[in-house]
N, C-alpha and C positions, 0 to 999 in steps of 0.2 A: 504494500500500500504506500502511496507519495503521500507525503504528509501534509497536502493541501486538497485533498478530495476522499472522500468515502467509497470504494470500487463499487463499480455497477452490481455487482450481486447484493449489496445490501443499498444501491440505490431502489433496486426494483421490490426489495421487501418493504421498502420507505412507500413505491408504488400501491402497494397492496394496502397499506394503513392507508391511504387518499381512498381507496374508492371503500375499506369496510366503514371507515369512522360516520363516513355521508348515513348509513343506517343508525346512529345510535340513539336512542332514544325513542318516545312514544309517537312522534313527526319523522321518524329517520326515512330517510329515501329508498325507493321497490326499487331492484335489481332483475334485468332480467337476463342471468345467465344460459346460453345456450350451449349444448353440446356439441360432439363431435357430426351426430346423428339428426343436429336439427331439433332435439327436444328441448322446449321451454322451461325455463325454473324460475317463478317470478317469485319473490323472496323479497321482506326488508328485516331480516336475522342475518346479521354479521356473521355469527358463525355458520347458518345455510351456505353466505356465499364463499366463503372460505374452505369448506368442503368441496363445492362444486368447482370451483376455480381450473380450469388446467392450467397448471405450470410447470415449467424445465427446470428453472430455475433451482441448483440445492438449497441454495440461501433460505428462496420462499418457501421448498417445500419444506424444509427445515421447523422456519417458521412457525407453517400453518399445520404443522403437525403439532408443539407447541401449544397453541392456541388450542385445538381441540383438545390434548387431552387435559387442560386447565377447566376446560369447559366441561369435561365427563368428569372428573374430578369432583367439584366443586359447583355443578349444574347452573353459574352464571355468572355473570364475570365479561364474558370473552372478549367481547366488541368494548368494554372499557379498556378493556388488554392491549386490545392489536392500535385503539387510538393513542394510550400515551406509551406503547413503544413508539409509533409512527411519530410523536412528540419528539421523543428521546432522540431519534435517529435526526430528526430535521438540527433538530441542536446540534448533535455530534458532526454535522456534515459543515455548520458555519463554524466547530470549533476548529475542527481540522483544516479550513480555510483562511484560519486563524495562526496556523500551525501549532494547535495541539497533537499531541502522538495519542492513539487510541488507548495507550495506559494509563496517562494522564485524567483521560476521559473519561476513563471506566473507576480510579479512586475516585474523581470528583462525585460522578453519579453515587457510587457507595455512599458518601458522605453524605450527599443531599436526601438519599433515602434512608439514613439512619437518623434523620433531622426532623423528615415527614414523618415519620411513623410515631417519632417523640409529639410530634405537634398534634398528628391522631388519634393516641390515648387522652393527652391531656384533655382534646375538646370531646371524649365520648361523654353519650348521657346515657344514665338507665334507660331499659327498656319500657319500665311501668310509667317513666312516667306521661301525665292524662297528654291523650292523643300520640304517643308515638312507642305505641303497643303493635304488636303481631300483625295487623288491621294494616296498620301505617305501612310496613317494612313490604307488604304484599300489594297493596294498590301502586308501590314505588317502583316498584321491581315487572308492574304489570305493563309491557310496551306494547303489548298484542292489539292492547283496544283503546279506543279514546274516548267511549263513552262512561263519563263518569259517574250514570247508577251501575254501570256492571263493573267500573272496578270498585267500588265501593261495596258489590253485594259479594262480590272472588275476593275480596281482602277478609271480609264478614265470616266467610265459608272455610276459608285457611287455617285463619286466627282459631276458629271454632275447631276443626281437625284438629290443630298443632296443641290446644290447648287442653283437649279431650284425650290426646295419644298422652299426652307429657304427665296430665295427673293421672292417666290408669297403669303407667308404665316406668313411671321417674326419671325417661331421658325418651326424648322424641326421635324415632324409627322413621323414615322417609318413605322405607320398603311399603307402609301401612297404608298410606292416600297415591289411590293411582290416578291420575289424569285420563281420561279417557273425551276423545273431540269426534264429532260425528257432524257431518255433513247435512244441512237441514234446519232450517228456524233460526230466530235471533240468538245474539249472543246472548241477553238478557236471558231464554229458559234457560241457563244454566244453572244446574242443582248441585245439590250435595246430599250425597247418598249412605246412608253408614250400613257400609257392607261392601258387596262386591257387585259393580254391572257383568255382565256377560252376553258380548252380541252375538249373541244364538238362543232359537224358540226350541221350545218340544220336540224330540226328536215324531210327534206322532198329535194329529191334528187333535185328536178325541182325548189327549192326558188334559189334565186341569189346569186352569191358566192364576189361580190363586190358591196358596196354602199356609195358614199364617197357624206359629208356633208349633212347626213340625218337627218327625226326624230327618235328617240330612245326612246321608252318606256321601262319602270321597275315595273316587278307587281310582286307579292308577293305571289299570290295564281295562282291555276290550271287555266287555260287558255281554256273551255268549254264553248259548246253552255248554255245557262241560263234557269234554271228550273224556271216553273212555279211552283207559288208557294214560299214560304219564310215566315219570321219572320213576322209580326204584330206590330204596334206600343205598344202594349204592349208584351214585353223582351220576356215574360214566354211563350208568345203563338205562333206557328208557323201554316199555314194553307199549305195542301198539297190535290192534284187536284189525286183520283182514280176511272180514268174511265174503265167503266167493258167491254164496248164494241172497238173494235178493230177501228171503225170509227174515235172515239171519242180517240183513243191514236195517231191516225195515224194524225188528227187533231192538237194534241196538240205540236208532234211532230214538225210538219210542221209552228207552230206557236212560237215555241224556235227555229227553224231554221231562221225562218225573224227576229226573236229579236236579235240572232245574227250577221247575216247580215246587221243588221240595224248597229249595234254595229261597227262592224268591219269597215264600210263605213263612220262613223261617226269620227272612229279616222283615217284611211284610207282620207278624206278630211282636215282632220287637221295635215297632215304632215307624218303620221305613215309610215314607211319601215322595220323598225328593230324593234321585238319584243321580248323582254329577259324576261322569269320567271324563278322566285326560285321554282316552284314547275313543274308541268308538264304540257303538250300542248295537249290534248284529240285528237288521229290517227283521229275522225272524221269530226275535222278542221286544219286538215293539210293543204287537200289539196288547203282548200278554202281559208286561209291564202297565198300558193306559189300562185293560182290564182290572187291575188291581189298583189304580186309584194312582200310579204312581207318576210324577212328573219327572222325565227323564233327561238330561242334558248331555250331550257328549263333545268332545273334542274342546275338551277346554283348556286355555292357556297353563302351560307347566307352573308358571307364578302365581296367577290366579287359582289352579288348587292347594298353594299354600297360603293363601290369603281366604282361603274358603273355608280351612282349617282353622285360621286363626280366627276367621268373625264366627263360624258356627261351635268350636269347639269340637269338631270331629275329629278324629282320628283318619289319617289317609292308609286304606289296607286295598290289596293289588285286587280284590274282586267281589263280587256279592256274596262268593258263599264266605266269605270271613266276617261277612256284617253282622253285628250283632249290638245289642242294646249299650255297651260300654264304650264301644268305638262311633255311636251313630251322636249327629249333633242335635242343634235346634236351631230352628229361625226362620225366618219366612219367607217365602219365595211366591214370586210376583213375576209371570208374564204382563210385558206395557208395551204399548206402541211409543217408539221416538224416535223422531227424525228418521218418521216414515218407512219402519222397516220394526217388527218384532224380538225385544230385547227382554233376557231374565234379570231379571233385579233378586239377590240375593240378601236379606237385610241380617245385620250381627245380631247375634244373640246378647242382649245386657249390654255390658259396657265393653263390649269388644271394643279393641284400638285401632277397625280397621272404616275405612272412607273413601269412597269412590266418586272425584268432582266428575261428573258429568258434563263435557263443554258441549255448545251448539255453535256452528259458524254459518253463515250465512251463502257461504262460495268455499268452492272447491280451495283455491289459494291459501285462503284465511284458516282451513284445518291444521296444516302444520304449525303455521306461523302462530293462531290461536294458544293453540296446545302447547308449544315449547316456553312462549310468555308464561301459559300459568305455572309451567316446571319450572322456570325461573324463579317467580314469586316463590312460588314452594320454598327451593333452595336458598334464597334470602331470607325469607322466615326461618328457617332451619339456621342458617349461618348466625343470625340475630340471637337466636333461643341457646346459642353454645356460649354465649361471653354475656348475654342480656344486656349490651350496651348497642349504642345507635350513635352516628354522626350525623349531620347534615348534609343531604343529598341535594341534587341539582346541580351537583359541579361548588358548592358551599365550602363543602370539606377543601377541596385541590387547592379552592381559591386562596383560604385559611393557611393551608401545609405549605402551597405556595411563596406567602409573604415570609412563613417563619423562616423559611430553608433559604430566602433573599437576605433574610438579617445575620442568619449563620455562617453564611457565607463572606461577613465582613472580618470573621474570625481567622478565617482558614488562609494561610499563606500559600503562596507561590501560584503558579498557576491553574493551578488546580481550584484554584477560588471561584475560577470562572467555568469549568465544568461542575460547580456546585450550583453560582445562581443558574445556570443553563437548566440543572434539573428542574428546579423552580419553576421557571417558564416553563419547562415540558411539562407540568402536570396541567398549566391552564388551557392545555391543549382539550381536556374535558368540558367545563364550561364553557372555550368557546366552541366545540361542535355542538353541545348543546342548545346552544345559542341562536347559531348558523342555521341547525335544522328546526328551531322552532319559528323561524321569520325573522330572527332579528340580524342586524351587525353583530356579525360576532367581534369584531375588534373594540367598538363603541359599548359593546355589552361589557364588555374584559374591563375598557377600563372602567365604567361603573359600579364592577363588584370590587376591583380595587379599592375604588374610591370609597366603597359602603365599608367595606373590609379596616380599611385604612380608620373610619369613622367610630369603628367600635361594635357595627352590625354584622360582627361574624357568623351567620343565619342568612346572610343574604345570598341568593343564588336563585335558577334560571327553574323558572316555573313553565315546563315547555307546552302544557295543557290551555293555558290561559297567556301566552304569548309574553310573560313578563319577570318581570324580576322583583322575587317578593321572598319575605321571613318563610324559610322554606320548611322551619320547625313551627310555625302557626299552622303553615298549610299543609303539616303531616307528611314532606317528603322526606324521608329518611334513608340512610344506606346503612347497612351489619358494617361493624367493624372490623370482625374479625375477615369478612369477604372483602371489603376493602385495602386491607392490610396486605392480603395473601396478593392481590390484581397487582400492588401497587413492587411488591417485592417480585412477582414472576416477569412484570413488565422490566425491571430492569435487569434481572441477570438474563432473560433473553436479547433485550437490547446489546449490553456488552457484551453476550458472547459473539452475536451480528458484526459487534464490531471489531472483533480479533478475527475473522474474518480478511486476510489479506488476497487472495490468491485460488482461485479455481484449477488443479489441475487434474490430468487426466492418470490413468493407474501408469500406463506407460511411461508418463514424465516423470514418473519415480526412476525409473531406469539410467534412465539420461542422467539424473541429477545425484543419487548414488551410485556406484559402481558395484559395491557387493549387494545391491538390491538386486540389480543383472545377473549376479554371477549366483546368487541363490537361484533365480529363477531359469537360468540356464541347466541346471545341477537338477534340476525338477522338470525339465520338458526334455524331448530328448530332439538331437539334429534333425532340420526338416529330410534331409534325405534317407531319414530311417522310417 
């Protein structure tokens, strides 16, 4: 690397922060990525586009590997990630034009991020306190939608989940509330369910479409009459019954039919109504299940029959004939039409900890995009409930960490002082995109929060819903600390590593440039003419 330019491989990762930062927020801007094949991906999730992206680039792919698994990690975060690297990197590219060395650049960054982070404990607040509760940390983190009775009634529903899992449980499970977004009606129907959805009806039109306070069994395997014939007490050997004549099938038949029946009557007397498998229900005991009154489900998600377990209390055993009164649960089961298409609603028995948000989106698009927002929120409510503290969101916080890490930076000798205020500036790289994508100047927004900053109003920050800039702990926007913290430290050690980063070369130009790299790989291939 010349020490007056940043090399193009981590200019073009500085590329990628330009076009994901344009999504951030509740205004952030649709992408419409196309593939190789001509297929559409219209998307305003930073990390959608980031996944879909093709690129050569190691740098980016580096990256945007990176980025996602921050994002699987930690389920939100990403796109504050990849803008104040894209921050970091714009800095480090006027430092280097400056003629700083990338090492230089990389202790200054340490330092201004060990400055921030001091500045972000100092300004948390508890979580309890009035308005910037569970509620708050979920309508924040909610960018999927702009209409604010639905996030107000998804912050409502989370708060309620998060709060219900954590007192029956003493530490809140994520595994517990599944998101589940279906195509059909406003965002507004969206519910919250305590239990489990399941989109799949009866396997058989004549089973019962409501069963409240019943038995519930969970088996694991295919749900069929029982062959005669099976394993051996010893492993290796199996014995199996081939009769030649048609008497003698019609017999045997007729003989896994009563074992069945036996079966079915046996769990059928021990409470059975509701029977749910992870694999499939054989058409030839359909009907004889709806004959007994039972509602049958099959092919249900491997996750969902652990969560089926957990709201009804069952026991998951591999088939009917192990059901029995000890292993069967309770709870009620409800066939309902929604979003136009026949769905089991499974509800917990008592105070199970488990919850199933139910989204509706209005367009195909809006399913994903819907659905990953409310996992967001989730994951901020979750991140918020592990430290019970809150900053101020809207870009508040950066602005705040900002100014301190400018004052710290009068401290620090040499020239490293100035890749210290440099970081400073790269965090305001958040409020002003926030800014930018809510209508405003983002430069004239910047210095206004300075100036509020500067005044004593460290609260103030970019209210992107209502186009302005207002006390963003009046108006309930808050960001988790500890998710904060984690963005703000991953943001820079992948920055600096971007920027040690001198030199792309190929396996080959090892060769060239060591001698015994050759002469290993000589001693390992043998001459072309052998």
């Amino acid at each position: 690397m010349t020490d007056d330019a940043l090399p193009a491989l981590v200019g073009d990762a500085s590329t990628v922060c330009g076009i994901v930062r344009s999504t951030l927020g509740p205004f952030g801007a649709t992408k419409l990525v196309v593939d190789e094949h001509g297929n559409v991906t219209a998307t305003d999730s930073g990390s959608i586009v980031l996944e879909e992206l093709d690129v050569d680039n190691p740098a980016v792919k580096t990256f945007r590997r990176a980025a996602t698994v921050f994002e699987r990690s930690y389920g939100d975060g990403a796109t504050t990630l990849v803008t104040l690297v894209g921050g970091l990197l714009d800095e480090a590219d006027r430092l280097a034009g400056m003629g700083l060395h990338p090492t230089a650049i990389e202790r200054g960054y340490r330092e201004g991020l060990s400055s921030a982070v001091g500045s972000l404990d100092r300004r948390a607040r508890p979580l309890g306190e009035p308005g910037l509760g569970p509620a708050a940390v979920a309508r924040s983190a909610l960018t999927g939608t702009r209409n604010p009775h639905v996030r107000e009634r998804l912050g409502s529903y989370l708060a309620e989940a998060v709060e219900a899992i954590t007192a029956e449980t003493g530490e809140f499970d994520p595994d517990m509330v599944k998101v589940v977004a279906r195509l059909g009606g406003a965002e507004g129907e969206t519910e919250l369910v305590h239990g489990v959805v399941l989109g799949r009806d009866p396997v058989a039109e004549a089973m019962p479409r409501t069963l409240r306070d019943v038995g519930i069994a969970v088996v694991s395997e295919t749900v069929d009459v029982p062959s005669i014939g099976g394993p051996t007490n010893d492993r290796s050997l199996t014995f199996r019954f081939s009769p030649e004549s048609f008497e003698d099938r019609a017999a045997i038949g007729d003989q896994e039919r009563e074992r069945f029946q036996e079966q079915l009557q046996d769990a059928h007397d021990a409470g059975l109504r509701v029977l749910l498998s992870e694999m499939g229900i054989n058409e030839r005991v359909q009907r004889t299940l709806a004959n007994h009154g039972v509602l049958a489900i099959h092919q249900v998600d491997e996750e969902d029959v652990a969560r089926l377990a957990r709201a009804t209390g069952a026991t998951v055993v591999p088939g009917l004939g192990q059901v029995n009164e000890g292993t069967l649960g309770h709870g009620t089961a409800r066939v309902v039409r929604r979003a136009g298409r026949d769905m089991t609603v499974v509800e917990a028995e008592g105070d199970a900890p488990v919850y199933t948000l139910f989204c509706r989106a209005p367009d195909e698009r809006a399913v994903e995009s819907f659905e990953r927002s409310v996992e967001h929120a989730l994951a901020a409510v979750t991140s918020a409930r592990r430290t019970d503290t809150v900053v101020p969101g809207g870009g508040a916080i950066e602005t705040a960490a900002a100014g301190d890490v400018r004052e710290h930076a009068r401290s620090v000798s040499g020239r490293e002082a100035l890749a210290v205020e440099a970081f400073g500036d790269a965090l305001t790289a958040v409020p002003r995109t926030l800014a930018r994508n809510a209508g405003l100047d983002g430069g004239l927004s910047l210095v206004r929060l300075r100036v509020a900053h500067h005044e004593g109003r460290d609260a103030t920050g970019v209210d992107c819903l209502s186009g302005e800039l207002v006390d963003v702990v009046e108006e309930g926007i808050v960001d988790p600390v500890d998710l904060k913290r984690e963005v703000w430290t991953a943001a820079t050690e992948l920055a600096c590593y971007l920027l040690r980063i001198d030199e792309q070369l190929a396996a080959d130009d090892l060769e060239r440039q060591d001698p015994d790299v050759a002469e290993a790989r000589a001693e390992r291939e043998p001459p072309e003419w052998q």
